[in-house]
mmCIF file of the N, C-alpha and C atoms, coordinates in Angstrom:
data_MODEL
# 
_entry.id   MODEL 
# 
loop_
_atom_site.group_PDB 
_atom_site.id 
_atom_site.type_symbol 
_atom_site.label_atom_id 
_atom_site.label_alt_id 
_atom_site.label_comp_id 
_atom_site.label_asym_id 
_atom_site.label_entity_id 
_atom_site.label_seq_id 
_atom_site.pdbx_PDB_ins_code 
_atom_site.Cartn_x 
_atom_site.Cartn_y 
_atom_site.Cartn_z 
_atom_site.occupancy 
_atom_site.B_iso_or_equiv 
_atom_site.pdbx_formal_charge 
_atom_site.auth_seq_id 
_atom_site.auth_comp_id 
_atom_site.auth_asym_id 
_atom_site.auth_atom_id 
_atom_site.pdbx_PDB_model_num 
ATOM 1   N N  . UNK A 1 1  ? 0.746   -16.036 -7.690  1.00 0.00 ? 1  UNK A N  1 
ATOM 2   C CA . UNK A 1 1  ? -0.698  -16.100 -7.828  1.00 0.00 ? 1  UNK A CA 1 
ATOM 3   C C  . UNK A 1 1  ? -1.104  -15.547 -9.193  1.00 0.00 ? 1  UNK A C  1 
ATOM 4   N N  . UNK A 1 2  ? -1.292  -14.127 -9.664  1.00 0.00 ? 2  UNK A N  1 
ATOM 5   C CA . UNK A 1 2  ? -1.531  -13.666 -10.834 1.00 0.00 ? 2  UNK A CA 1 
ATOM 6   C C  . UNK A 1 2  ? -0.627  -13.940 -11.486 1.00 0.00 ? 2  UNK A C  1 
ATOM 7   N N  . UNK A 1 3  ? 0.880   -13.954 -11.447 1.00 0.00 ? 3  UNK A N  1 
ATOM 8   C CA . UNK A 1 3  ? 1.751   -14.063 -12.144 1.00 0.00 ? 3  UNK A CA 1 
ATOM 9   C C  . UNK A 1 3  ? 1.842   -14.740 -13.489 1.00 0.00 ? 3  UNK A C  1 
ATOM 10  N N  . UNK A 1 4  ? 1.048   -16.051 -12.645 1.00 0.00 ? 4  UNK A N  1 
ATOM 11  C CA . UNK A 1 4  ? 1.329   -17.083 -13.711 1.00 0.00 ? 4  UNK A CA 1 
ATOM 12  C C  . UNK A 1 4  ? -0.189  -17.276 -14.629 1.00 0.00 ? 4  UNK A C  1 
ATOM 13  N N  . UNK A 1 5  ? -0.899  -16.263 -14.832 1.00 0.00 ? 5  UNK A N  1 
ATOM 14  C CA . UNK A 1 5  ? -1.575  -15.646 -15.758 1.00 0.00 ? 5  UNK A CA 1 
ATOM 15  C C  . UNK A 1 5  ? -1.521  -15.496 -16.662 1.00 0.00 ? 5  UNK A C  1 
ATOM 16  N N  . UNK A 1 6  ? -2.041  -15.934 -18.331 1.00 0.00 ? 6  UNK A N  1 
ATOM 17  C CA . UNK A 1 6  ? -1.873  -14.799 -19.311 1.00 0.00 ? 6  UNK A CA 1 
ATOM 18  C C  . UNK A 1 6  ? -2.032  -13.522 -19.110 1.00 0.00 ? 6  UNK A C  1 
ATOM 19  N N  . UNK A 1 7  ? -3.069  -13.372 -18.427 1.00 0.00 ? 7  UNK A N  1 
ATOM 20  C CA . UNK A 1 7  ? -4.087  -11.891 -18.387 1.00 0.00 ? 7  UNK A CA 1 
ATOM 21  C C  . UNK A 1 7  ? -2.881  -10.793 -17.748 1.00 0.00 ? 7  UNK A C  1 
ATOM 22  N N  . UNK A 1 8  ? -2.263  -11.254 -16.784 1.00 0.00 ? 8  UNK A N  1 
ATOM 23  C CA . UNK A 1 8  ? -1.496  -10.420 -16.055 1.00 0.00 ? 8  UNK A CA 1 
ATOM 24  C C  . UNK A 1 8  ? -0.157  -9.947  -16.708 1.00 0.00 ? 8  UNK A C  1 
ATOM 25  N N  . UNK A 1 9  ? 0.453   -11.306 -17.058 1.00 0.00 ? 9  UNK A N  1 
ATOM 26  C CA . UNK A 1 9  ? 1.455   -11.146 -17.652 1.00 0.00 ? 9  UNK A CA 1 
ATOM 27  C C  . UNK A 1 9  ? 1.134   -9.977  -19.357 1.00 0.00 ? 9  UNK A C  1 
ATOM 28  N N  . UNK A 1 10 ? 0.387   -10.107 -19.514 1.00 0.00 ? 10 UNK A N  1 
ATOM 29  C CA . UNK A 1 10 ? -0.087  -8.959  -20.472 1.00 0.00 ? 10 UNK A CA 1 
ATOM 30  C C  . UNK A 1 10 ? 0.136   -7.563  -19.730 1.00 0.00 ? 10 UNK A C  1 
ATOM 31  N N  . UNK A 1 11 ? -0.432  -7.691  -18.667 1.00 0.00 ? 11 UNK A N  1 
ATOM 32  C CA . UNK A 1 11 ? -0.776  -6.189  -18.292 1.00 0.00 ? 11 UNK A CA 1 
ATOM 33  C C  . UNK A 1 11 ? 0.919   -5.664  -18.088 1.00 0.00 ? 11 UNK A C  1 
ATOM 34  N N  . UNK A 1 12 ? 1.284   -6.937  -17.386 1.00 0.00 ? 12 UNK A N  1 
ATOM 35  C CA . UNK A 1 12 ? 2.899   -6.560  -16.631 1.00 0.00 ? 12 UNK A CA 1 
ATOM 36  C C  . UNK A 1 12 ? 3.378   -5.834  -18.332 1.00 0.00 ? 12 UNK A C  1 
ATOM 37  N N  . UNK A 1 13 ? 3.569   -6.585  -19.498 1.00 0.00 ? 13 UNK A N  1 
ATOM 38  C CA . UNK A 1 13 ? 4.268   -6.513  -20.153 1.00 0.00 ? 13 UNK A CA 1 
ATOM 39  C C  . UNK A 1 13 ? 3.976   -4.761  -21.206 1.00 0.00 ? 13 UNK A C  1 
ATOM 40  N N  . UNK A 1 14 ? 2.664   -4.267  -21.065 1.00 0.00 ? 14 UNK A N  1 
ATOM 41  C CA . UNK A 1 14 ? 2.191   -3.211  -20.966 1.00 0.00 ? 14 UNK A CA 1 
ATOM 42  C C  . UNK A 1 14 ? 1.978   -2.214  -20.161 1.00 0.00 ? 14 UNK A C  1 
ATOM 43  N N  . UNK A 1 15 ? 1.877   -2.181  -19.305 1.00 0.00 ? 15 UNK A N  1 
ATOM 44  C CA . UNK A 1 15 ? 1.677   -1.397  -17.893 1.00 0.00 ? 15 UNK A CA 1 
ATOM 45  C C  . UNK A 1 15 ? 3.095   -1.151  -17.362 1.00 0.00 ? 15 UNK A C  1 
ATOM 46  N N  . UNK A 1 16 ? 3.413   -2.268  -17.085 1.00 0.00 ? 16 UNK A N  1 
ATOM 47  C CA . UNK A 1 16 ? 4.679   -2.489  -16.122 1.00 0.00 ? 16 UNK A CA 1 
ATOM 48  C C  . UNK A 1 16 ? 3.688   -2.967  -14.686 1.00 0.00 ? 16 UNK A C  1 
ATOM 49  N N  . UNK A 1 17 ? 5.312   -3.378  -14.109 1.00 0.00 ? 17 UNK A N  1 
ATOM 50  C CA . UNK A 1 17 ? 4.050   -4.223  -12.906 1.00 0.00 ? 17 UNK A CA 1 
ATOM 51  C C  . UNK A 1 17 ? 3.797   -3.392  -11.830 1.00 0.00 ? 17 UNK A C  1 
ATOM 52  N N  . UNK A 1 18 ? 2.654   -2.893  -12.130 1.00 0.00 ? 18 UNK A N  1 
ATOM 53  C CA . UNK A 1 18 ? 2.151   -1.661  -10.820 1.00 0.00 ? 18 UNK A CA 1 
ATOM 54  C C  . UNK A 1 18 ? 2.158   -2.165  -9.577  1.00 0.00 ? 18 UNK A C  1 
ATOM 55  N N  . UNK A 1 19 ? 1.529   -3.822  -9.295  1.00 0.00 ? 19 UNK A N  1 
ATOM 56  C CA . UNK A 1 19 ? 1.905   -3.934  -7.760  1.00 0.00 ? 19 UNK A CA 1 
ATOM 57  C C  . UNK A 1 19 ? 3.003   -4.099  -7.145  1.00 0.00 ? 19 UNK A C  1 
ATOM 58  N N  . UNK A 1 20 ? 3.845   -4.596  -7.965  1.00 0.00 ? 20 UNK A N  1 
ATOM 59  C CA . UNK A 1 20 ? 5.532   -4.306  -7.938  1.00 0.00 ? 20 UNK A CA 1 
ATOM 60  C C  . UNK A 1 20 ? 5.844   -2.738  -7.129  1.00 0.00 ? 20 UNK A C  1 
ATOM 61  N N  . UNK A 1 21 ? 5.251   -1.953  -7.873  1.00 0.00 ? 21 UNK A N  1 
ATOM 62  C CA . UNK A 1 21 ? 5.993   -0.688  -8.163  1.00 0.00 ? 21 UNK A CA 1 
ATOM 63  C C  . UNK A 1 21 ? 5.350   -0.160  -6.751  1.00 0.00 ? 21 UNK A C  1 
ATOM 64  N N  . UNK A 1 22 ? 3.610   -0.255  -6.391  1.00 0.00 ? 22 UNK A N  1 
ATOM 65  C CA . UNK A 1 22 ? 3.430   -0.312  -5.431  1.00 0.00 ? 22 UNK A CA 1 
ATOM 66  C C  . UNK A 1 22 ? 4.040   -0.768  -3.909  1.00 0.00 ? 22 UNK A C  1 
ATOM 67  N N  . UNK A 1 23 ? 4.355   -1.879  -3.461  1.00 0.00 ? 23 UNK A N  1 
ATOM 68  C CA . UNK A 1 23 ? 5.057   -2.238  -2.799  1.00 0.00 ? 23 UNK A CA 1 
ATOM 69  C C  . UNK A 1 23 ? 5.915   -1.839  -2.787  1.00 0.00 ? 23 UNK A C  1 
ATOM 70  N N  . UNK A 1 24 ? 7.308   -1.399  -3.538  1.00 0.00 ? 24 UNK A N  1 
ATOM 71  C CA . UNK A 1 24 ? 7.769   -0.173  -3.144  1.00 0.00 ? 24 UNK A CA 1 
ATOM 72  C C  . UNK A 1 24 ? 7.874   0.627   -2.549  1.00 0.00 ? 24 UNK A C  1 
ATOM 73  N N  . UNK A 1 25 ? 6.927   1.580   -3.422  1.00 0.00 ? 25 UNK A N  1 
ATOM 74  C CA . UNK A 1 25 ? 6.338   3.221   -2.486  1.00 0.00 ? 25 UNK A CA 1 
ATOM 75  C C  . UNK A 1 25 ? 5.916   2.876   -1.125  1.00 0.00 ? 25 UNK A C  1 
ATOM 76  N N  . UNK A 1 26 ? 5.548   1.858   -0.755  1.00 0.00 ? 26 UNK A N  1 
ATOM 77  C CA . UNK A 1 26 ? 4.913   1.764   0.681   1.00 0.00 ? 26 UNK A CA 1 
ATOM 78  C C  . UNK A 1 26 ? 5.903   1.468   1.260   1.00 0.00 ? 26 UNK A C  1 
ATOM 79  N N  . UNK A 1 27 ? 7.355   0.438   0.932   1.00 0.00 ? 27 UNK A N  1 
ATOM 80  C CA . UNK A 1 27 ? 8.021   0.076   1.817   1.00 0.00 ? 27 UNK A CA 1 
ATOM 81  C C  . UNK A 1 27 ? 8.791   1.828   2.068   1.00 0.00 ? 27 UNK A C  1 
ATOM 82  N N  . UNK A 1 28 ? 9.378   2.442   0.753   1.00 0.00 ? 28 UNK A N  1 
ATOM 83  C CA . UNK A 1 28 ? 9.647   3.465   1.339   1.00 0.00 ? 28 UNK A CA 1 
ATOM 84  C C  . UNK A 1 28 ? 8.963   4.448   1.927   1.00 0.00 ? 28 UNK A C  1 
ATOM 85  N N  . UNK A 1 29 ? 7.917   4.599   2.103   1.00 0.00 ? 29 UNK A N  1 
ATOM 86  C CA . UNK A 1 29 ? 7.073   5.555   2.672   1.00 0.00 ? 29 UNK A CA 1 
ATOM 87  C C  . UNK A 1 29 ? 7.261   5.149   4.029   1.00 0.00 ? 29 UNK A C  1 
ATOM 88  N N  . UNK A 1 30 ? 7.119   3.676   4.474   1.00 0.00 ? 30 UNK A N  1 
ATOM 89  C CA . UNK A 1 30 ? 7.609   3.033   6.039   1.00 0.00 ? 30 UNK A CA 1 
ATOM 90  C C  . UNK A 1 30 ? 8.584   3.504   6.461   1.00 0.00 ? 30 UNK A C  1 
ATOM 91  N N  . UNK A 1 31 ? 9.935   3.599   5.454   1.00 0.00 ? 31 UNK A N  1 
ATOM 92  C CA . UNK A 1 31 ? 10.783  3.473   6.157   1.00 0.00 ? 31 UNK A CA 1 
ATOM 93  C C  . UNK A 1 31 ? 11.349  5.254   6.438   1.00 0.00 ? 31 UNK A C  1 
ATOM 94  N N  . UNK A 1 32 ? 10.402  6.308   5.324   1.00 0.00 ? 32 UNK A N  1 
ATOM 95  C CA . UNK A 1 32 ? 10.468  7.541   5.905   1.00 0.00 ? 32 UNK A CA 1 
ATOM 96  C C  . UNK A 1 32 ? 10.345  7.858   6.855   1.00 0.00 ? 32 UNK A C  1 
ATOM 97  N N  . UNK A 1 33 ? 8.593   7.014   7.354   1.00 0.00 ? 33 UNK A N  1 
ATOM 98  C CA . UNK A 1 33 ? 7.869   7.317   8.289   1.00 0.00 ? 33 UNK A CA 1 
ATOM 99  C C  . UNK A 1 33 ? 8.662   6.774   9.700   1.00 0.00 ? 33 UNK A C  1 
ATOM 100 N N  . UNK A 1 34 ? 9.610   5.575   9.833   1.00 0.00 ? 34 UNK A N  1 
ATOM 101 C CA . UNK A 1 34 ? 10.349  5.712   10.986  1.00 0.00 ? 34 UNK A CA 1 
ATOM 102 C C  . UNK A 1 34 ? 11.430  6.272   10.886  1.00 0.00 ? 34 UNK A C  1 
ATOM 103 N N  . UNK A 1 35 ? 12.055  7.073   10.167  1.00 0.00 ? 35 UNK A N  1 
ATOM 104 C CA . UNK A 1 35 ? 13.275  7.922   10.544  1.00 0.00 ? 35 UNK A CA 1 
ATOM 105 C C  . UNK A 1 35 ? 12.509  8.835   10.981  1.00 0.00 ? 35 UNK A C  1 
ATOM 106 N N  . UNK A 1 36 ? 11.457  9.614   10.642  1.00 0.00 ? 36 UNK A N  1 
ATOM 107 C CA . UNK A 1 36 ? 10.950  10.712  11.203  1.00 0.00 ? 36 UNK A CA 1 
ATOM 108 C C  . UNK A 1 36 ? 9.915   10.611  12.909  1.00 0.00 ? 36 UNK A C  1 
ATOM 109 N N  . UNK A 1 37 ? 9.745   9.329   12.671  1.00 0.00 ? 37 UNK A N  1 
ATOM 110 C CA . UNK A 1 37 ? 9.194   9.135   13.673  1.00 0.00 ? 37 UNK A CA 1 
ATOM 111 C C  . UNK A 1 37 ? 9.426   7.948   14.314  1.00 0.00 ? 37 UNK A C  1 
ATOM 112 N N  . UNK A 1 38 ? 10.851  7.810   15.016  1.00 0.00 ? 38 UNK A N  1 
ATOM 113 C CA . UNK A 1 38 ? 11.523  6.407   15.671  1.00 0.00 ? 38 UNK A CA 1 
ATOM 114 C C  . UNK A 1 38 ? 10.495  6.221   16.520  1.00 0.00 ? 38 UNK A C  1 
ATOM 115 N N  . UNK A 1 39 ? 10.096  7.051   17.543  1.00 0.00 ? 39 UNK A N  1 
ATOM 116 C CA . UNK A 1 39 ? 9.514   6.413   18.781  1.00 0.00 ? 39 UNK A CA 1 
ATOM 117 C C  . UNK A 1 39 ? 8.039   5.778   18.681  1.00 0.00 ? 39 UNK A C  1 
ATOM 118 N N  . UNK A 1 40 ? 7.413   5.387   17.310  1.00 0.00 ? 40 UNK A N  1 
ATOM 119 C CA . UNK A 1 40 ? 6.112   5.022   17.076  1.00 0.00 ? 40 UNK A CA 1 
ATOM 120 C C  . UNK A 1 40 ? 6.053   4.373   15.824  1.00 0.00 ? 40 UNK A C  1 
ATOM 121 N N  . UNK A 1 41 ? 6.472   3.118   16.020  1.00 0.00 ? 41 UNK A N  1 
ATOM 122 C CA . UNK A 1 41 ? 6.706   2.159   15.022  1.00 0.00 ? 41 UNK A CA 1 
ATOM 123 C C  . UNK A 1 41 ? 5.339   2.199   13.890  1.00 0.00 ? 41 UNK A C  1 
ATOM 124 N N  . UNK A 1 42 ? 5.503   1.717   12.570  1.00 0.00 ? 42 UNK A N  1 
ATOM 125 C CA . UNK A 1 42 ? 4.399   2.317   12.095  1.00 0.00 ? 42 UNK A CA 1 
ATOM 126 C C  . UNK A 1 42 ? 3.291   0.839   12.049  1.00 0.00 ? 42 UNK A C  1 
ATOM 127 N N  . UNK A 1 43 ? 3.768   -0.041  12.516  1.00 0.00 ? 43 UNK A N  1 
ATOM 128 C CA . UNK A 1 43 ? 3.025   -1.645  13.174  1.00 0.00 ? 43 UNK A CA 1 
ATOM 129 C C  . UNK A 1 43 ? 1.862   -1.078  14.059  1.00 0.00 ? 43 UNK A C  1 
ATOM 130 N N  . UNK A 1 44 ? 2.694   -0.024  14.706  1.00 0.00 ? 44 UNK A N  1 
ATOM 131 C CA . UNK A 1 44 ? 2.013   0.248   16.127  1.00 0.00 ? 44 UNK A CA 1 
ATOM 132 C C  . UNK A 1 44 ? 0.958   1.192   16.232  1.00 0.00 ? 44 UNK A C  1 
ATOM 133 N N  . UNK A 1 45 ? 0.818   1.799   15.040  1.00 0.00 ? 45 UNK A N  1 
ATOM 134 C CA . UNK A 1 45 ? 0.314   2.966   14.991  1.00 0.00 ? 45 UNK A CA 1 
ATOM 135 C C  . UNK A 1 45 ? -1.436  2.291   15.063  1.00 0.00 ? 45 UNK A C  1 
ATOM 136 N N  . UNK A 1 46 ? -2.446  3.137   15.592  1.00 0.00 ? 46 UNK A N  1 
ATOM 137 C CA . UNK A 1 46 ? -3.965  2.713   15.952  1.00 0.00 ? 46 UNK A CA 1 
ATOM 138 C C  . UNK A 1 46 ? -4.082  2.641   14.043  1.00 0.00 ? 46 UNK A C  1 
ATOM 139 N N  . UNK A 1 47 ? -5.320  2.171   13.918  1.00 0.00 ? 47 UNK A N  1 
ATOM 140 C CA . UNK A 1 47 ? -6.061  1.707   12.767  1.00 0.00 ? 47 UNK A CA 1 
ATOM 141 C C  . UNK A 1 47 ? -7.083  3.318   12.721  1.00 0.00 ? 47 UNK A C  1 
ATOM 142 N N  . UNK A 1 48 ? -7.018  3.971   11.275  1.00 0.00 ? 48 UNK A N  1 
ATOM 143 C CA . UNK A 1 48 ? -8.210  4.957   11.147  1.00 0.00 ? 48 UNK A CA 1 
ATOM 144 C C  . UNK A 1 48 ? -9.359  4.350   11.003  1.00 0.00 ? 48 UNK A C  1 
ATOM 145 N N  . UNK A 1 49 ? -10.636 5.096   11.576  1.00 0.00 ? 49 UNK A N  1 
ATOM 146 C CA . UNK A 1 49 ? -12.118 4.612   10.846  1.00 0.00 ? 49 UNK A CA 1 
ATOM 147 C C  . UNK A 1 49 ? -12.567 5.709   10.154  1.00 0.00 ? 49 UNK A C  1 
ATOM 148 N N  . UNK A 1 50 ? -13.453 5.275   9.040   1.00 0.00 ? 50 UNK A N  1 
ATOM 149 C CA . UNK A 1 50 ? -13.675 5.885   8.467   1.00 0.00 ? 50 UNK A CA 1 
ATOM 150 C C  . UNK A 1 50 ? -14.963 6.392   9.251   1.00 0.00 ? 50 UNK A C  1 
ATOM 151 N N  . UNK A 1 51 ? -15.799 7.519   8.863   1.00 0.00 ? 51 UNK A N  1 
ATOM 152 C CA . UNK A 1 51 ? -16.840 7.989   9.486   1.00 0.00 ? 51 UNK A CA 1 
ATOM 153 C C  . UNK A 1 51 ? -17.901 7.291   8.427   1.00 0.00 ? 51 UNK A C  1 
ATOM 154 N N  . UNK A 1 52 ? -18.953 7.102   8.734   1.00 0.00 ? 52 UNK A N  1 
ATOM 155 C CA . UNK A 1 52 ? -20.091 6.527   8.420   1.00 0.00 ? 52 UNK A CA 1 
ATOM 156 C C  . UNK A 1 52 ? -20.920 7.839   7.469   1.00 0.00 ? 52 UNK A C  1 
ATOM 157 N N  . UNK A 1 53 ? -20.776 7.709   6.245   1.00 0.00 ? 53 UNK A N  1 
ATOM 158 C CA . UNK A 1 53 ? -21.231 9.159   5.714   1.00 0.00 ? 53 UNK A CA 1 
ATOM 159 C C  . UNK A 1 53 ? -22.638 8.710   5.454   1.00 0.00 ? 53 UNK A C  1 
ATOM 160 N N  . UNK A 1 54 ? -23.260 7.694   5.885   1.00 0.00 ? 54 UNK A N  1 
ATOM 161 C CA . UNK A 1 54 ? -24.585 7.775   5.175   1.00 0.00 ? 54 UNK A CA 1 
ATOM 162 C C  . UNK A 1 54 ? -25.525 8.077   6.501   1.00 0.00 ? 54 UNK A C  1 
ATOM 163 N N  . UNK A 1 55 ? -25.025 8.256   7.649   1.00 0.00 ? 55 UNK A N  1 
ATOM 164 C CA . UNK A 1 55 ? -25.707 8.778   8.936   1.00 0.00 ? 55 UNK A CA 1 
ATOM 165 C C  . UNK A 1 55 ? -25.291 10.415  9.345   1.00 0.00 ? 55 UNK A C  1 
ATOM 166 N N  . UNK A 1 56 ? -26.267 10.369  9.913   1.00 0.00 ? 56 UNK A N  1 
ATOM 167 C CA . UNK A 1 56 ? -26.122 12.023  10.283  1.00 0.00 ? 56 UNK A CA 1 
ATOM 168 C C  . UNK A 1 56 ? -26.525 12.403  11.957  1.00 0.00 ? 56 UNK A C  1 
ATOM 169 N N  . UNK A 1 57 ? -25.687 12.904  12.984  1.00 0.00 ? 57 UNK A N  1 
ATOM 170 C CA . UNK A 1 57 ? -25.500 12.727  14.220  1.00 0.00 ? 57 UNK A CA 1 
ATOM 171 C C  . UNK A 1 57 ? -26.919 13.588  14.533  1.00 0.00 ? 57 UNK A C  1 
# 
């Protein structure tokens, strides 16, 4: 998709490719997160919400 970009391929060639590098860190962060925690796959895990900061209870 971006790849085949000038714009990107700039950034890649300056930057380095951060979503690259991203994807990464997340796959290993997954795969920390099930050695430490086999019995709760991290698929499985509930979704956070955020709290609504512009209301007040």
């Amino acid at each position: 998709m971006f790849q085949e970009t000038p714009i990107f391929s700039r950034l890649v060639d300056e930057r380095g490719d951060i979503p690259a590098q991203v994807r990464g860190e997340a796959e290993r962060i997954r795969r920390d997160l099930a050695r430490v925690m086999p019995w709760a796959p991290v698929s499985d895990l509930p979704a956070r919400t955020m709290p609504d900061r512009g209301r007040r209870p």
